[in-house]
C-alpha positions in Angstrom: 20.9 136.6 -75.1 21.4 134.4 -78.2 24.9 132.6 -78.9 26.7 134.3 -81.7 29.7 134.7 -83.6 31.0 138.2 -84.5 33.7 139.2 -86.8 34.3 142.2 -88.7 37.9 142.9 -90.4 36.9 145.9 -92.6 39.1 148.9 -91.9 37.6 152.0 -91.3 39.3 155.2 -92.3 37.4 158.3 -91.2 37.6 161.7 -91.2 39.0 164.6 -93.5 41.9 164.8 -95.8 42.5 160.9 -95.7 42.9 160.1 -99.6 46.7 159.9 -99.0 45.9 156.5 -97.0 44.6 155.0 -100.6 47.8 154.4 -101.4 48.9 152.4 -98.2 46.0 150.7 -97.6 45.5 149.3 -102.1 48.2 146.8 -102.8 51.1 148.4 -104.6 51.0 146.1 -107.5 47.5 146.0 -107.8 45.8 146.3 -111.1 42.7 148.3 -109.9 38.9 148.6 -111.1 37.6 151.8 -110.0 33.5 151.5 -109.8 30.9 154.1 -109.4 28.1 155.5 -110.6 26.8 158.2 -112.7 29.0 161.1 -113.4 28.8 163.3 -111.1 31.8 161.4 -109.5 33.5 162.5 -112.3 32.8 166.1 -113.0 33.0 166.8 -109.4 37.0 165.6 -109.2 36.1 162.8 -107.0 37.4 160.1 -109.3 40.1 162.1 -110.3 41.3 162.6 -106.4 40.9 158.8 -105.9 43.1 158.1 -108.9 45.7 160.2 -107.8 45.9 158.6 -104.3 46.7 155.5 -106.2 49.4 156.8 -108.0 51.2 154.6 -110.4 48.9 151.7 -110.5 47.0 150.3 -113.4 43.5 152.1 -113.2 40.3 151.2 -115.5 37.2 152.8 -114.6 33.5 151.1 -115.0 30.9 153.8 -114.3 27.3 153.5 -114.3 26.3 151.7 -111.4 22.2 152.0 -110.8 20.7 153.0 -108.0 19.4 150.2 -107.2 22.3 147.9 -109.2 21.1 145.9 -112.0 22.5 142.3 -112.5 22.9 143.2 -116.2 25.3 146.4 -115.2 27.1 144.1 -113.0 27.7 141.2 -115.2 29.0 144.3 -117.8 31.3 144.7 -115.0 33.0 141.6 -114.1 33.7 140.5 -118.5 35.2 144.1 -118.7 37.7 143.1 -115.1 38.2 140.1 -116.4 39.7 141.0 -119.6 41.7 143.7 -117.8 43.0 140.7 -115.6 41.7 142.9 -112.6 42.8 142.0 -109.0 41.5 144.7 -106.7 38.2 146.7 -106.9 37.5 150.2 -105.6 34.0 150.9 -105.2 33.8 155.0 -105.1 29.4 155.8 -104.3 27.1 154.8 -102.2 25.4 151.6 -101.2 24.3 151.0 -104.3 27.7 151.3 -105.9 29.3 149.3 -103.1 26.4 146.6 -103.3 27.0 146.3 -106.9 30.9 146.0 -106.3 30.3 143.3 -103.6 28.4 141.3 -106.4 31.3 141.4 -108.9 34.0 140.5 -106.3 31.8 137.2 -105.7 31.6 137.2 -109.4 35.1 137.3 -110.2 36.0 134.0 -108.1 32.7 131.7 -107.9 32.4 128.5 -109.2 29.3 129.0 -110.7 27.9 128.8 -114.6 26.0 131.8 -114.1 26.1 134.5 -112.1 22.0 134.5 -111.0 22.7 131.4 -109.1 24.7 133.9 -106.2 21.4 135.1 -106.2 19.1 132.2 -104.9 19.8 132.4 -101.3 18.0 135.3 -100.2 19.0 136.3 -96.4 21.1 132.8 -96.3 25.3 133.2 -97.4 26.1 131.9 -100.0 28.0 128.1 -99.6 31.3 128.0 -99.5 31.7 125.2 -101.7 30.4 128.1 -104.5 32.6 130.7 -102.9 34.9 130.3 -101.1 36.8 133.8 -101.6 35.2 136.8 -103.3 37.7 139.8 -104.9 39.4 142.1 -102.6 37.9 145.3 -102.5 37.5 148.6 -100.7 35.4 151.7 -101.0 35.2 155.2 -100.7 31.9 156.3 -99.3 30.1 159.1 -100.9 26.4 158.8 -99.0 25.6 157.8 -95.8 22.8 155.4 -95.3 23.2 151.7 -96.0 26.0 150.8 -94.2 27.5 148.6 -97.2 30.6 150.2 -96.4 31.4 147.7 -93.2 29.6 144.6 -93.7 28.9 141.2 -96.4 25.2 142.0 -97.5 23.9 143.5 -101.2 20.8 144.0 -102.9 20.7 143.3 -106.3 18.2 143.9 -109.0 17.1 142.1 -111.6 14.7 143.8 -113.6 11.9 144.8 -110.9 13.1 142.0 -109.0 15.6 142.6 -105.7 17.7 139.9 -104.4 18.8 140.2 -101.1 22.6 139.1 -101.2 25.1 137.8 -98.7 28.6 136.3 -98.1 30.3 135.6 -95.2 33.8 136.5 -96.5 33.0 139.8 -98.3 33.4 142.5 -96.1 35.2 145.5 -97.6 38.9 145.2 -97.1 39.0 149.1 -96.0 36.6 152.0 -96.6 37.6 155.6 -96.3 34.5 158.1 -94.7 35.0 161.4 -95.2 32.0 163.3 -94.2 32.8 166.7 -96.5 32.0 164.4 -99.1 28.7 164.6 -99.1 28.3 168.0 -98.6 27.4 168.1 -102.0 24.8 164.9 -101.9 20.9 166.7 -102.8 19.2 166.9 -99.6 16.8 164.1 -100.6 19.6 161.8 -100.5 20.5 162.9 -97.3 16.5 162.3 -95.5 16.8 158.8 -97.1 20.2 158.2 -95.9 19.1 159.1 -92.6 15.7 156.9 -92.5 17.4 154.2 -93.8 20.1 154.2 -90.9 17.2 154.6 -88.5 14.8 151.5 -89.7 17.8 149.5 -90.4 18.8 150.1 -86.5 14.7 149.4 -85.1 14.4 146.7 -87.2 17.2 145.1 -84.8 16.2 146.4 -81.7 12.1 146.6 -81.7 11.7 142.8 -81.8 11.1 141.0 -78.3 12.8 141.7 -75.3 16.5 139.2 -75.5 18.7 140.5 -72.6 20.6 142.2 -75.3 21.7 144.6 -73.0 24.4 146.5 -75.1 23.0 145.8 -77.9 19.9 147.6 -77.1 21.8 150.5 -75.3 23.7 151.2 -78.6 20.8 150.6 -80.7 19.0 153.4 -78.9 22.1 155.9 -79.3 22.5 155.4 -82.7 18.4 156.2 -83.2 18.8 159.3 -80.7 22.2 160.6 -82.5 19.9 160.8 -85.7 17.3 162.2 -84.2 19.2 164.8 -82.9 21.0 165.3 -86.1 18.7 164.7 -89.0 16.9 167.9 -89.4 20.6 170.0 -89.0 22.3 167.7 -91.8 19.1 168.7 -94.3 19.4 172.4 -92.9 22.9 173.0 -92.8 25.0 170.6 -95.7 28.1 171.8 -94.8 27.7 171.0 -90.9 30.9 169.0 -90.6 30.2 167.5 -86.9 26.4 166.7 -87.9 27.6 164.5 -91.6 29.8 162.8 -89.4 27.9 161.7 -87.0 25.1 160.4 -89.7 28.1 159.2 -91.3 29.5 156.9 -88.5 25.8 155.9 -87.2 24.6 154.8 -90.6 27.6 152.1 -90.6 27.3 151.2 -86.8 23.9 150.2 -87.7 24.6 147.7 -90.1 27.8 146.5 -89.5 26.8 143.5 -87.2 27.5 144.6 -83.8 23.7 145.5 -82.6 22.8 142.4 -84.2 24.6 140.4 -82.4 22.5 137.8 -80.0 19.2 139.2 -80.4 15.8 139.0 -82.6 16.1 140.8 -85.9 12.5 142.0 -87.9 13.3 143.2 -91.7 9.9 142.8 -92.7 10.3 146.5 -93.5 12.7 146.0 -95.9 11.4 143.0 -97.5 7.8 145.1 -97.7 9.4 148.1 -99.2 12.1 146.5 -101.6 8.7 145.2 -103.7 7.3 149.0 -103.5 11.0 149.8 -105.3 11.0 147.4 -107.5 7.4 148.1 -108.8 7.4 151.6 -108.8 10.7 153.3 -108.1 10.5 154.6 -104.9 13.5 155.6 -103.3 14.5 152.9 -100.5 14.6 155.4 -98.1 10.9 156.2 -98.6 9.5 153.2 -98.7 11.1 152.4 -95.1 9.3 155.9 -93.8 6.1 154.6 -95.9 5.9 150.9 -94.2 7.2 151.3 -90.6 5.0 153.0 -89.1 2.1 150.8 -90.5 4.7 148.0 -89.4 4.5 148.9 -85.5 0.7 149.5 -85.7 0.1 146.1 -86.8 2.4 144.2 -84.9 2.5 146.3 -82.0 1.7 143.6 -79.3 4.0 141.4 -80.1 6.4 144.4 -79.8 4.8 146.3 -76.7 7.7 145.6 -74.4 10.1 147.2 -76.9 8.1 149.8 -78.1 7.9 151.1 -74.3 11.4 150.8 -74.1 12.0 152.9 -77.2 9.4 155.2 -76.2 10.8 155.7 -72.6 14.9 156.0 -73.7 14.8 157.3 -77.2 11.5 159.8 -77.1 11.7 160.2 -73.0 8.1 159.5 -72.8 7.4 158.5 -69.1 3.6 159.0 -68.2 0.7 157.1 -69.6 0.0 153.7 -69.7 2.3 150.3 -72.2 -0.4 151.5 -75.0 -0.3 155.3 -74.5 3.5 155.2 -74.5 3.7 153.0 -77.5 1.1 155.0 -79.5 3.1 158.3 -79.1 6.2 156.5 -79.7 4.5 155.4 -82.7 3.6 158.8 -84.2 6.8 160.7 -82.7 8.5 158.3 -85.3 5.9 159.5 -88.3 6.8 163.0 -87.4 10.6 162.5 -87.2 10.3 161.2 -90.7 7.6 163.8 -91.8 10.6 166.3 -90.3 13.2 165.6 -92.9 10.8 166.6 -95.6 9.8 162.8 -96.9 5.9 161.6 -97.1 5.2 158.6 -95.3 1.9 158.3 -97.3 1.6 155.6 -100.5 -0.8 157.6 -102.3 1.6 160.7 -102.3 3.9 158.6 -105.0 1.2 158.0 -107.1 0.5 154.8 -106.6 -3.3 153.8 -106.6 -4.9 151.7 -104.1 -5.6 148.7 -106.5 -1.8 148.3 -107.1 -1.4 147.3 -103.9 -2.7 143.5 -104.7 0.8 143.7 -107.6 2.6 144.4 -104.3 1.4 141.5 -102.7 1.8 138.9 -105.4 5.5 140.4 -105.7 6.1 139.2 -102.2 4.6 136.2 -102.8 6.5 135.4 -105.7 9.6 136.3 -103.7 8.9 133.9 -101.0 8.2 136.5 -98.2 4.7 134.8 -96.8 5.9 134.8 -93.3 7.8 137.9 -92.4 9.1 139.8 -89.0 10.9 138.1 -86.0 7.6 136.3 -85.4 7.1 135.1 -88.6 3.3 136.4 -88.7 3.1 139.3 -91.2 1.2 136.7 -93.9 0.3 138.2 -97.2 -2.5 139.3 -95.6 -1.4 141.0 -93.4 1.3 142.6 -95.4 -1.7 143.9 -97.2 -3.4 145.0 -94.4 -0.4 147.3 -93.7 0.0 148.8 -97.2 -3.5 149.5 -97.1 -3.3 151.5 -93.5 0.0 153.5 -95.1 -2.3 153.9 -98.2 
């Protein structure tokens, strides 16, 4: 195992009938931005419930928060909270909306002339000497899936472009997870929250064998916990036990704790951020799009792990290291195919010559030497979006 250093402060409060806690858990005196994103926060009551949790406190509302959060919204954001002499932020959405409020909490207190230069470090935190404390903030988690809720990392868009985003300091101060939320979320939103909770937790554990003992143990119960849940959540919305448990996985996988000590891949993510950015497919899809044609092409350097994952998560005991890791393989492809999302590139109407814009967007971006091994070149990022084609 790796040396590491773990720390997570955010407050979790989970579970029904919790807006009361708003009120002990926002400073008293706090001048408050509310954030979020289109309006369905509003006409469903949501924003109206959180204001009332807060009581007497100065409230100003900035709505409109992309899906993917544009620097331009953002920047919108942090003039408007700064004229308001703002002190805390409550981001009320998904990731997207929290992303976009962990952006303007940096905002708000860098030392910077503009904003785009939070932006430059890609996977790396930003300095200290920039930041050294972002905004205080919380959140109130409306969709399951990127686990923004419980730990320092964003994506933010400028234009086509996505910026991965990252400060040590800027966890969420609190977030409240109430899984009858999201009863109402379209079932779309649900399959993409539930991919994305499942590649965000293989991309940590289907690396190289570390002696990451736990790590691996809990990686594998959060990808069986899905499993077991993910066709149920799209089936049944209102399954209370089943949101909460895609709920609660989706931020144990990206809060930091299976991370700890071990290899980490994202050359998913990276891959499928460009396919986002180009032609707007949902994050969620272009993880069930990539991965698979991710673990074909690296899937020597991630034998060992694959037949791990193949023998604890999918139970698959006979055959031989590249039987197991085959079926392992396409009993992922049919998981995804089993929450109603395509897993072919074609089937978003994107044409096979588009696939060279793909790669010159990663190498623009810098990613030339992706995955835990550092060998997915550009060409053999292509090589991938060609077998997924």
């Amino acid at each position: 195992m790796f040396n590491f250093d773990f720390k997570n402060p955010t407050h979790i409060i989970f579970g029904k009938d919790r807006f009361g806690d708003l009120n002990h858990v926002v400073p008293a005196n706090a001048k408050v931005m509310i954030t979020y994103g289109g309006q369905s926060a509003v006409k469903n009551g949501l924003i109206d419930k959180v204001k009332n949790a807060l009581g007497s406190r100065k409230i100003i509302e900035f709505g409109g928060i992309e899906p993917n959060p544009q620097y331009e919204t953002i920047v919108k954001a942090v003039d408007k909270a700064k004229e308001e002499s703002v002190d805390f932020l409550l981001a009320v959405g998904g990731g997207s909306v929290i992303d976009g409020t962990k952006f303007l909490a940096a905002c708000m207190t860098a030392d910077v002339k503009d904003y785009k230069e939070l932006l430059q470090y890609g996977m790396m935190p930003v300095p200290f000497e920039v930041l050294k404390k972002p905004m205080d903030y919380g959140a109130v988690l409306t969709l399951a899936a990127t686990g923004s809720e419980m730990n320092t990392g964003a994506v933010i868009s400028v234009g086509h472009d996505k910026y991965p985003f990252m400060v040590m300091n800027n966890y969420p101060q609190f977030s409240l997870l109430d899984p009858t939320i999201t009863f109402t979320v379209p079932e779309k939103q649900i399959a993409n929250g539930i991919i994305d909770a499942f590649v965000h937790t293989a991309e940590q554990y289907m690396t190289f064998p570390a002696e990451g003992r736990i790590q691996d143990r809990w990686a594998e119960g959060i990808m069986q916990t899905l499993i077991e849940i993910g066709e149920t959540c799209i089936k049944e919305p209102d399954n209370y036990d089943a949101r909460a448990n895609h709920m609660w996985a989706a931020t144990m996988a990206l809060n930091g704790i299976i991370a700890v000590g071990v290899p980490q891949d994202w050359a998913t993510h990276m891959i499928g951020h460009e396919l986002t950015g180009l032609f707007g497919i949902d994050h969620g899809q272009t993880l069930a799009i990539v991965y698979p044609g991710v673990l074909k092409s690296q899937k020597e350097a991630k034998m060992a792990k694959l037949v791990q994952y193949a023998e604890r998560v999918w139970h698959i005991t006979e055959g031989t290291d590249n039987e197991k890791a085959d079926l392992a393989i396409g009993k992922t492809e049919e998981f995804f195919k089993s929450l109603g999302v395509s897993i072919k590139l074609s089937e978003y109407g994107v044409k096979e010559d588009q696939i060279s814009d793909v790669v010159k967007q990663l190498e623009a971006h810098g990613m030339v030497a992706l995955s835990e091994t550092g060998k997915i070149t550009l060409d053999v990022s292509e090589k991938i979006l060609k077998s997924v084609f």
